[in-house]
NUDODREN-563554 format. One record per residue (C-alpha): residue number from 1; residue in one letter; z negated, y negated, x negated. Coordinates in pm, 1 decimal, padded with zeros to 6 digits. Layout:
BEGIN
NODE  pos  code         Z         Y         X
NODE  NUM     a         Z         Y         X
...
END
This chain:
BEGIN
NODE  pos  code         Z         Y         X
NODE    1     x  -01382.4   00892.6  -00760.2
NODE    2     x  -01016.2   00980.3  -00694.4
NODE    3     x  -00760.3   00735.5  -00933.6
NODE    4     x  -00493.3   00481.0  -00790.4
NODE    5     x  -00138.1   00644.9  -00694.2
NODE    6     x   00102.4   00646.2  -00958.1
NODE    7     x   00375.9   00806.7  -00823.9
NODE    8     x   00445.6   00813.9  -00431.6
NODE    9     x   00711.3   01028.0  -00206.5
NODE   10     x   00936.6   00864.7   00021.3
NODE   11     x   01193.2   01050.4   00142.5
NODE   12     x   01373.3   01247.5  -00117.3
NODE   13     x   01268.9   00971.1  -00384.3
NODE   14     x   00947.9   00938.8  -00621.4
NODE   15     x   00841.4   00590.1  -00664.8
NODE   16     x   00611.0   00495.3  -01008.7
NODE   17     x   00346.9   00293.1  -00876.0
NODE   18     x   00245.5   00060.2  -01165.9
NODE   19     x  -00049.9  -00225.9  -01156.2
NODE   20     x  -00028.7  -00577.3  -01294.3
NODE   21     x  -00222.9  -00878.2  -01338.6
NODE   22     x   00058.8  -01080.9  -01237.7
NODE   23     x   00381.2  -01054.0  -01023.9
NODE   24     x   00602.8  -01351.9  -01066.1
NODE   25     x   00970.9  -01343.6  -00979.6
NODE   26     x   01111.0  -01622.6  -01196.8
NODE   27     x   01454.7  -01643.4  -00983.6
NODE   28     x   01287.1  -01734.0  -00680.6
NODE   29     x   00957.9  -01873.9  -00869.2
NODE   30     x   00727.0  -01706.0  -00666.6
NODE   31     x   00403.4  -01457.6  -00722.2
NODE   32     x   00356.0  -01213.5  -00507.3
NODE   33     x   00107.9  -00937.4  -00419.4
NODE   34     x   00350.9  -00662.8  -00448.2
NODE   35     x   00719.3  -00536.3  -00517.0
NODE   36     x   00904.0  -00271.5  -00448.6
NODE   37     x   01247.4  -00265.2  -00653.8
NODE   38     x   01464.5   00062.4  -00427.5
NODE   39     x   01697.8   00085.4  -00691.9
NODE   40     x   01460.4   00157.4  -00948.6
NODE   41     x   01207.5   00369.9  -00768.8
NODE   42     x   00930.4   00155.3  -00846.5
NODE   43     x   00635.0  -00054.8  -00678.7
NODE   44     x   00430.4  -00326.9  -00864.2
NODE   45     x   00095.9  -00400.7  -00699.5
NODE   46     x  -00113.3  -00691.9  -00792.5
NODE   47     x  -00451.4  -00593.0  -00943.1
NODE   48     x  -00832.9  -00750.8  -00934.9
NODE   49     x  -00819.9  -00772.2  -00546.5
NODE   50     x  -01050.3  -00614.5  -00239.9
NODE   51     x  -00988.6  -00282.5  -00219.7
NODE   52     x  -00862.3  -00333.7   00120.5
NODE   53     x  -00621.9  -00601.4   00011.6
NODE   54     x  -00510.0  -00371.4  -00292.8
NODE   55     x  -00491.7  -00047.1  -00007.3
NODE   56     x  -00277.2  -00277.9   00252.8
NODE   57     x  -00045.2  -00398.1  -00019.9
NODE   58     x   00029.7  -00052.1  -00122.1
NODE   59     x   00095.2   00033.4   00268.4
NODE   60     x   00337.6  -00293.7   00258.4
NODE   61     x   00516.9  -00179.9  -00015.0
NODE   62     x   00565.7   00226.8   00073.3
NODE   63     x   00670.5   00043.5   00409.6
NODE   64     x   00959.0  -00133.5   00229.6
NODE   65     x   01050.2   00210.1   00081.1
NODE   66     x   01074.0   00380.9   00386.1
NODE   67     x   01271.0   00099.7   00564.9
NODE   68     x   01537.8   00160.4   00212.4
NODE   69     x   01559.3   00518.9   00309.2
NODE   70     x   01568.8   00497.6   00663.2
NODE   71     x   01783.3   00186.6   00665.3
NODE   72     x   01550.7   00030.0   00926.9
NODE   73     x   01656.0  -00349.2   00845.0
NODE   74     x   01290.6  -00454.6   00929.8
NODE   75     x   01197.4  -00809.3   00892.3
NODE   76     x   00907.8  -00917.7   00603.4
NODE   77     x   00686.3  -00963.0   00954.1
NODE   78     x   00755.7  -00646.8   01091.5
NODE   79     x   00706.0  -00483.0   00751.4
NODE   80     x   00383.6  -00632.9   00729.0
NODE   81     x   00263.9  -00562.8   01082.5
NODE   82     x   00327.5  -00208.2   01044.3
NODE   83     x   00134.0  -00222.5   00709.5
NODE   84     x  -00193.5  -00365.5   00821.2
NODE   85     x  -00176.6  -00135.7   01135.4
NODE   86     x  -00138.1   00172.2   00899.2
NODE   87     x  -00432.7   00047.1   00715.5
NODE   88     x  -00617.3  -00006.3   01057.7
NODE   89     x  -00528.3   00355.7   01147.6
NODE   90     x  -00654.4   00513.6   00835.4
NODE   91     x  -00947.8   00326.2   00777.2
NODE   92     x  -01079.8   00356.6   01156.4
NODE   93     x  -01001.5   00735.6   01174.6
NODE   94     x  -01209.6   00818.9   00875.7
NODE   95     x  -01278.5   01126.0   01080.1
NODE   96     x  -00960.2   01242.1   01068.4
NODE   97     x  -00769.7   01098.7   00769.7
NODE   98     x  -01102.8   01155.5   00528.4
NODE   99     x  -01226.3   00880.6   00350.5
NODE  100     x  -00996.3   00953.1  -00009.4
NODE  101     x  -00757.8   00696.3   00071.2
NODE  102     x  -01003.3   00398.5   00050.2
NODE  103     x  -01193.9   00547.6  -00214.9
NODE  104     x  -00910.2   00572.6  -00443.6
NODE  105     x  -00866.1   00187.1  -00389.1
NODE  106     x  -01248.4   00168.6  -00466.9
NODE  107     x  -01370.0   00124.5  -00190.0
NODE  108     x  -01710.1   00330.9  -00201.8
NODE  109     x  -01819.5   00261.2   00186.8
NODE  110     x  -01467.9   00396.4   00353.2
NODE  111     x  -01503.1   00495.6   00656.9
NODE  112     x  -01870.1   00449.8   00670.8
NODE  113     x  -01871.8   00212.1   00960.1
NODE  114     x  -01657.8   00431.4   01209.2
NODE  115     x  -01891.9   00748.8   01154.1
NODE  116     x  -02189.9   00520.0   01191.1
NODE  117     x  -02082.6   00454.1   01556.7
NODE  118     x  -01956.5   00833.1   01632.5
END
């Protein structure tokens, strides 16, 4: 089975993508399912969740990095739209995207529901 991304490309910039048990950001007391910190190249992604949850929040966070490069300003919503309809995307064009995104998650039935319709 292929292994959780460590590093990702954005832009010109390589992000270490690292996996916790917990994400708490003591200044504003909060946990949270991910981080991405720009100036640091890095993205912190909550573990021992769905694969889907785990796959989205990795979309939500790349998103963040790409908004930092491209200087979108994109609100947390829109952020977070444009995640879960990447996710949507990839997981219901199995076809075309091949089902190694999802699996690296662990997620052993990607795609399986889209080619069972075609």
């Amino acid at each position: 089975m292929p292994q959780k991304p460590v590093i990702v490309k954005v832009g010109a910039h390589h992000y270490d993508v690292t996996y916790h048990d917990l994400i708490y950001d003591r200044d504003e007391q909060q946990e949270y399912m991910g981080r991405c910190s720009y100036p640091d190249l890095e993205m912190s992604l909550k573990e021992g969740r769905a694969p889907s949850q785990l796959a989205e929040t990795f979309l939500h966070e790349s998103v963040h990095a790409i908004n930092a490069d491209r200087r979108l300003d994109m609100s947390e919503q829109q952020v977070d739209q444009i995640a879960a309809g990447m996710l949507c995307l990839i997981v219901d064009n199995a076809a075309i995207f091949g089902d190694h995104f999802m699996e690296q998650w662990g997620d052993k039935d990607a795609g399986r529901d889209a080619r069972e319709k075609e």
